[in-house]
C-alpha positions in Angstrom: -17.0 0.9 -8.3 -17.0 -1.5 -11.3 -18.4 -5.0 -10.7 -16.1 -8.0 -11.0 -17.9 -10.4 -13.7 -21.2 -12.0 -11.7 -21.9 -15.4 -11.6 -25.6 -15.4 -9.9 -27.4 -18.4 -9.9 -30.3 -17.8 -7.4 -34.1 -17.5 -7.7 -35.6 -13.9 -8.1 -37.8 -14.0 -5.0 -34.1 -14.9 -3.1 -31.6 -13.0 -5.4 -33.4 -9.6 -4.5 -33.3 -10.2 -0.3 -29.3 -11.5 -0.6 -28.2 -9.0 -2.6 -29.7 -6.2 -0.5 -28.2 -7.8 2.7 -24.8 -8.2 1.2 -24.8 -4.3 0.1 -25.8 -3.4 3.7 -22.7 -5.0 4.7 -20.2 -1.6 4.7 -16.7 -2.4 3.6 -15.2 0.1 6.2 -12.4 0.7 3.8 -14.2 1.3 0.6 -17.3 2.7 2.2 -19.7 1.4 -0.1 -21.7 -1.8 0.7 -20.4 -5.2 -0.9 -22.4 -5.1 -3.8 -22.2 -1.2 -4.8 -18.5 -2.3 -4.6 -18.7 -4.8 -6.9 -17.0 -7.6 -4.6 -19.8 -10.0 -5.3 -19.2 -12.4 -8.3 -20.6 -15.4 -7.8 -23.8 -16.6 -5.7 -25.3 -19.8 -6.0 -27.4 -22.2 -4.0 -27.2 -26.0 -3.0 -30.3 -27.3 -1.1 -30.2 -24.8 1.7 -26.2 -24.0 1.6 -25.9 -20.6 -0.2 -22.4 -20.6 -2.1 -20.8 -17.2 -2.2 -18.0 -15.5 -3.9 -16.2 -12.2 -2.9 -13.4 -10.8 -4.8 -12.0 -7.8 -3.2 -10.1 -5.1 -4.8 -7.4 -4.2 -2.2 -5.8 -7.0 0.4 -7.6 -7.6 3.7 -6.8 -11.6 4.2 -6.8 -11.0 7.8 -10.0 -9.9 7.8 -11.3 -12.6 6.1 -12.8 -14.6 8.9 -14.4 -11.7 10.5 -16.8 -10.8 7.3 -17.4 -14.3 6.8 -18.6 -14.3 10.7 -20.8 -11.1 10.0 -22.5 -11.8 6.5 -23.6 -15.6 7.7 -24.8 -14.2 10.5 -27.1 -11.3 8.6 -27.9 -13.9 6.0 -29.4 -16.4 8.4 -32.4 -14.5 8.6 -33.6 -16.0 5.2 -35.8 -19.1 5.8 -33.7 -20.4 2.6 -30.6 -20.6 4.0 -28.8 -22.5 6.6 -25.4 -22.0 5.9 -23.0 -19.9 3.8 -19.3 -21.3 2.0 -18.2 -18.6 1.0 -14.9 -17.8 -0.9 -13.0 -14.6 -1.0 -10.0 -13.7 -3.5 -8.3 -10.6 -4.2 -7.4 -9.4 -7.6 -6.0 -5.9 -8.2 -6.2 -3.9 -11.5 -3.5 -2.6 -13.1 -3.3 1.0 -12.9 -1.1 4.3 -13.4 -2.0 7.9 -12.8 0.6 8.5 -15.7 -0.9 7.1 -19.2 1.5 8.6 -20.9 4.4 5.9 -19.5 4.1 1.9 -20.1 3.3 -0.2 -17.1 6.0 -1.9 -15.9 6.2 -5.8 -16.7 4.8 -7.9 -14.2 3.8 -5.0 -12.2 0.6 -3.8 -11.4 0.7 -0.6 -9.3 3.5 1.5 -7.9 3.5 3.1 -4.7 5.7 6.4 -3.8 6.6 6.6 -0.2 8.2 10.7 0.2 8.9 12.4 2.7 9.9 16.2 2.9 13.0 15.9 5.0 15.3 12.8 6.3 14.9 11.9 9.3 10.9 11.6 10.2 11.1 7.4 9.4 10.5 6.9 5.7 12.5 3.7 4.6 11.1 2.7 7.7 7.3 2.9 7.0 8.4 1.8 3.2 9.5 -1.4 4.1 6.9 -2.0 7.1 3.9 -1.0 4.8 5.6 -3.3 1.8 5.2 -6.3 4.4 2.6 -5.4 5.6 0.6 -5.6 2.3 1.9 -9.1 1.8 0.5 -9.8 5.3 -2.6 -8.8 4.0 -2.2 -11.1 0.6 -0.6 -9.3 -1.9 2.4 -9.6 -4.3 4.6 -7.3 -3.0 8.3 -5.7 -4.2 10.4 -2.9 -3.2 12.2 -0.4 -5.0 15.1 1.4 -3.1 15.5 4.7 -4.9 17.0 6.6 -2.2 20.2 6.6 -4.5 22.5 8.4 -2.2 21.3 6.8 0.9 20.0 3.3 0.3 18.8 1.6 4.0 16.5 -1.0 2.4 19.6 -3.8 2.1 20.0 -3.6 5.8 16.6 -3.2 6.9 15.5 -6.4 5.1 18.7 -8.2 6.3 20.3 -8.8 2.6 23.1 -6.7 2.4 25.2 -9.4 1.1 23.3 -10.0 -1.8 24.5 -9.5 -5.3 22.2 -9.2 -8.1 23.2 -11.1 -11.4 22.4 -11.2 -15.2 21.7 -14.2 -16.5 20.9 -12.9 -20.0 23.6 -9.5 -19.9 20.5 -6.6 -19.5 17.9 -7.5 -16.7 19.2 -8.4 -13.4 17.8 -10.6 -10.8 16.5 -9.1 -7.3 16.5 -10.1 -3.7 13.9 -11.8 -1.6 13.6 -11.2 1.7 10.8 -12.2 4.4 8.4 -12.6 1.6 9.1 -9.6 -0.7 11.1 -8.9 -3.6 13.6 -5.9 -3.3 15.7 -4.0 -5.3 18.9 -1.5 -4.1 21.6 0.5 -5.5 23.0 -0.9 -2.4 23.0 -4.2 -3.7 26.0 -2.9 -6.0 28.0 -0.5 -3.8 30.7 -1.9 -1.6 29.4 -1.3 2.3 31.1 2.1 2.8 31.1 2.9 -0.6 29.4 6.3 -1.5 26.9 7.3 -5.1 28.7 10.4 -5.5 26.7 11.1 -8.5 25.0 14.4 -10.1 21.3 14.4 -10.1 20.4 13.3 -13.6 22.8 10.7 -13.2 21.1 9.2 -10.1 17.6 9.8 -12.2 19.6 7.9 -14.3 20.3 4.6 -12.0 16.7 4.8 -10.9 15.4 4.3 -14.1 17.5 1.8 -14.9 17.2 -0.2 -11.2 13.0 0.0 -12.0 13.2 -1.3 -15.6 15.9 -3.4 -15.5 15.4 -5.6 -12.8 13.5 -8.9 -13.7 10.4 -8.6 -11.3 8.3 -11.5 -10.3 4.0 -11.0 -10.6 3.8 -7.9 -8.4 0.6 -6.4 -7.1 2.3 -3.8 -5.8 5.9 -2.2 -5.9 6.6 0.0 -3.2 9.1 2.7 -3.6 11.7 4.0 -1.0 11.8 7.4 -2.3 14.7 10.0 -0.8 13.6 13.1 0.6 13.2 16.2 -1.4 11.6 17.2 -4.2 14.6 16.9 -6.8 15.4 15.1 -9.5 14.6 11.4 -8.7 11.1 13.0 -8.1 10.5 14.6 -10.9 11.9 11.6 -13.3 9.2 9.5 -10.9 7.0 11.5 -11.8 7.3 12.2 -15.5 8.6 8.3 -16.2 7.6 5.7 -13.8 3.7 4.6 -13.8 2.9 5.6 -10.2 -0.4 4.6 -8.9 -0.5 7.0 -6.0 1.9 8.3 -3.7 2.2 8.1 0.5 3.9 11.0 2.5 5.5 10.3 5.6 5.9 13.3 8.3 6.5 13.7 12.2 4.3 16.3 14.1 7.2 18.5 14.6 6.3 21.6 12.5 9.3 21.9 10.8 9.0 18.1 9.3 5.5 19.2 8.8 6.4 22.2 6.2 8.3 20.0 4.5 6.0 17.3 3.7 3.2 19.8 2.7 6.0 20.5 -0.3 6.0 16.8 -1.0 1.8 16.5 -0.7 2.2 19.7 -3.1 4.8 18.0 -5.1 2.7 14.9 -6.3 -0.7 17.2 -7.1 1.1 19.1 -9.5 2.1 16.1 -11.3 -1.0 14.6 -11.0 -0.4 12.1 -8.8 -3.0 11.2 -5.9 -2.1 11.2 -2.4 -2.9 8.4 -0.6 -2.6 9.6 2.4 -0.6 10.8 5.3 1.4 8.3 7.7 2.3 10.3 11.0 5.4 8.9 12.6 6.7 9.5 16.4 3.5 10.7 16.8 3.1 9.6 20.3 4.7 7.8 23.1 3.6 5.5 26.0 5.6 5.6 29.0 7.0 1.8 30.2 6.7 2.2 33.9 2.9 4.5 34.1 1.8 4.1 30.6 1.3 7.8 30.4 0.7 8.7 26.6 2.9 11.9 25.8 3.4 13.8 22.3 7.2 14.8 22.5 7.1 16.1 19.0 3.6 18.1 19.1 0.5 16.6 18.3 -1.9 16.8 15.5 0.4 17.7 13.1 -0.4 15.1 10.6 -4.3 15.0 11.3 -4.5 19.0 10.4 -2.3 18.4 7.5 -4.7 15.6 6.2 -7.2 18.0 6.5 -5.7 20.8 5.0 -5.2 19.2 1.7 -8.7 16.4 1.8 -6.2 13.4 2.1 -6.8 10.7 5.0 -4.6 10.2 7.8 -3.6 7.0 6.9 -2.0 6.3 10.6 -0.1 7.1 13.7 3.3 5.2 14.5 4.3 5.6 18.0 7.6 6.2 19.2 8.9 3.1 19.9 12.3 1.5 20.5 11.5 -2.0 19.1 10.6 0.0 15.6 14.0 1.0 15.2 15.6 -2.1 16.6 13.9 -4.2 14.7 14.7 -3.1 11.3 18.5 -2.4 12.5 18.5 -6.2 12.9 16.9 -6.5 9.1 13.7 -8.3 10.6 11.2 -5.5 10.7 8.3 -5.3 12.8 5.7 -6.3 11.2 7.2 -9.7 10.3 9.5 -9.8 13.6 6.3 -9.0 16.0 3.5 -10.1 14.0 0.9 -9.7 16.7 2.1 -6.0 18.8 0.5 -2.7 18.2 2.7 -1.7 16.2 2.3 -4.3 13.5 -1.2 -4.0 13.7 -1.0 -0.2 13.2 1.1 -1.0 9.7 -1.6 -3.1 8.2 -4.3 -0.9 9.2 -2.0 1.4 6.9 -2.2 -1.5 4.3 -5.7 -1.9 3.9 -6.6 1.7 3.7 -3.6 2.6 1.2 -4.7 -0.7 -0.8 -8.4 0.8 -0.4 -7.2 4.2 -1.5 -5.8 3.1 -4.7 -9.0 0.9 -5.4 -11.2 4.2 -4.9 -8.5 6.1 -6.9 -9.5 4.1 -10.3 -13.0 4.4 -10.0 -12.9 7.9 -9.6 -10.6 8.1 -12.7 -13.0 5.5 -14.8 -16.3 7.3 -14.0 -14.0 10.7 -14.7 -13.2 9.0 -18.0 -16.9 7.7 -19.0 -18.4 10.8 -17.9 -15.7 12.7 -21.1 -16.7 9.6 -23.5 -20.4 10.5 -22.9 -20.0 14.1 -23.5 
């Protein structure tokens, strides 16, 4: 991976032994040691206090402390240092797997959550995983483009919010627990139905993606619907997707529909992040018997089929779906369950993911130049 800009300010006889400690420190996400990953940007020394700078490429602020904990503690085997400050920042690149469409302003990368089929927990996951980024430190916004069926309103707990235009062509979006969202719901009376053809829901799409005033984002996630139709193909031919997710439950007939969505996105060209796996399991309240009602390792064999990780299994859980019926999902209304730690686990690898994706693509592209 590409090195953030370097600000070392340390001996020779002490650069050398720091640097190679630091890059024996495995990121678990990227795989590559700290400086290979090019996290390290600034190193310094006062007296016997070594000042250090990490600037990560994907959000993993709760797992600040912990690396802190485990680099002082490799470090202190150096007679030249007695303590470490270090500093650690995130800062994401902005990035498309489509050059051929403009980034969107104010956004950075775009994530597609799919599914095959209704029904196997999609909006659910989109709107966990979107807080669960922000958890992690991230910018975050949601996109609602499940035009017919839009969920997103009343899982975030805003369906009575209106969007206005203060200047008569971009409209303002909702914030809810931290996040900026965006719905076709926002504009639909509460039972009121899109009955709309498919280019004209293509149609709203584009126009809820590039016409809503978004704050900085790192990342905008978006609720697709399930299919393969024609919001997908206008995602894929006009929006500047970074990468896309797909969502499944280990029931096989869920399972042949999402390997048309994991299909879907190569042919376009977009990378798959990875595979989320919900229902996968449950855990019985009185024994705590662990059962797979659904079948089990469907999503792990489908990872493998098509050389995608499993990103993570979701249990079947009551409080999953209570809590987003109450538009407080989990991961912001039980912070510190399983469940929620499951979803940020999802975050950091998907973050990771789309970090890996663009150094892939810029050797890919230096590798042409040289030729």
């Amino acid at each position: 991976m590409s090195s953030a800009s370097q600000n070392y300010r340390l001996s020779d006889d002490l650069l050398g032994p720091v640097l190679a400690i630091l890059d024996a420190h495995q990121d678990p996400y990227l795989a590559q040691g700290l400086v290979s990953a090019g996290c390290v940007n600034k190193l310094d020394i006062e007296g016997k206090r070594l000042l250090l700078g990490l600037v990560y490429p994907y959000p993993c602020m709760t797992q600040y402390r912990d690396t802190v904990m485990a680099i002082t503690n490799k470090l202190a085997v150096l007679d030249a240092i007695d303590e470490v400050e270090c500093e650690i920042d995130f800062q994401p690149a902005t990035i498309s797997a489509i050059s051929a469409v403009e980034p969107i302003p104010n956004v950075k990368q775009v994530i597609a959550v799919a599914s095959g089929k209704g029904g196997v927990g999609k909006s659910t996951t989109s709107v966990n995983l979107a807080l669960a980024l922000a958890a992690e430190g991230a910018k975050v916004g949601i996109l609602d483009a499940d035009i017919y069926g839009p969920s997103i309103p009343l899982m975030l707990g805003v369906t009575d919010f209106k969007p206005v235009s203060p200047d008569g062509k971009m409209m303002t979006a909702a914030e809810a627990h931290g996040i900026t969202a965006q719905s076709i719901g926002f504009m639909l009376g509460q039972d009121e139905a899109a009955v709309w053809r498919g280019p004209m829901a293509a149609g709203a799409l584009a126009q809820l993606l590039n016409e809503t005033l978004w704050p900085e984002i790192d990342y905008l996630v978006i609720d697709m619907p399930p299919g393969t139709g024609d919001i997908q193909l206008t995602l894929s031919q006009k929006v500047p997707v970074t990468g896309a997710v797909v969502v499944t439950t280990p029931q096989d007939i869920a399972l042949a529909d999402a390997k048309k969505g994991v299909s879907m996105f190569q042919k376009v060209n977009i990378p798959v992040l990875g595979i989320v796996e919900n229902m996968s399991f449950h855990i019985c309240n009185e024994c705590g018997h662990k059962e797979h009602p659904f079948g089990s390792l469907g999503g792990s064999k489908m990872a493998e089929r098509y050389q995608v990780p499993l990103l993570g299994e979701l249990p079947l859980k009551l409080n999953i779906r209570e809590d987003v019926d109450k538009g407080a999902p989990t991961v912001v209304a039980h912070p510190e369950n399983d469940e929620s730690a499951i979803y940020r686990e999802i975050a950091r690898k998907v973050g990771a993911q789309l970090a890996l994706t663009q150094a892939a693509s810029s050797v890919s592209i230096s590798i042409s130049e040289d030729e």
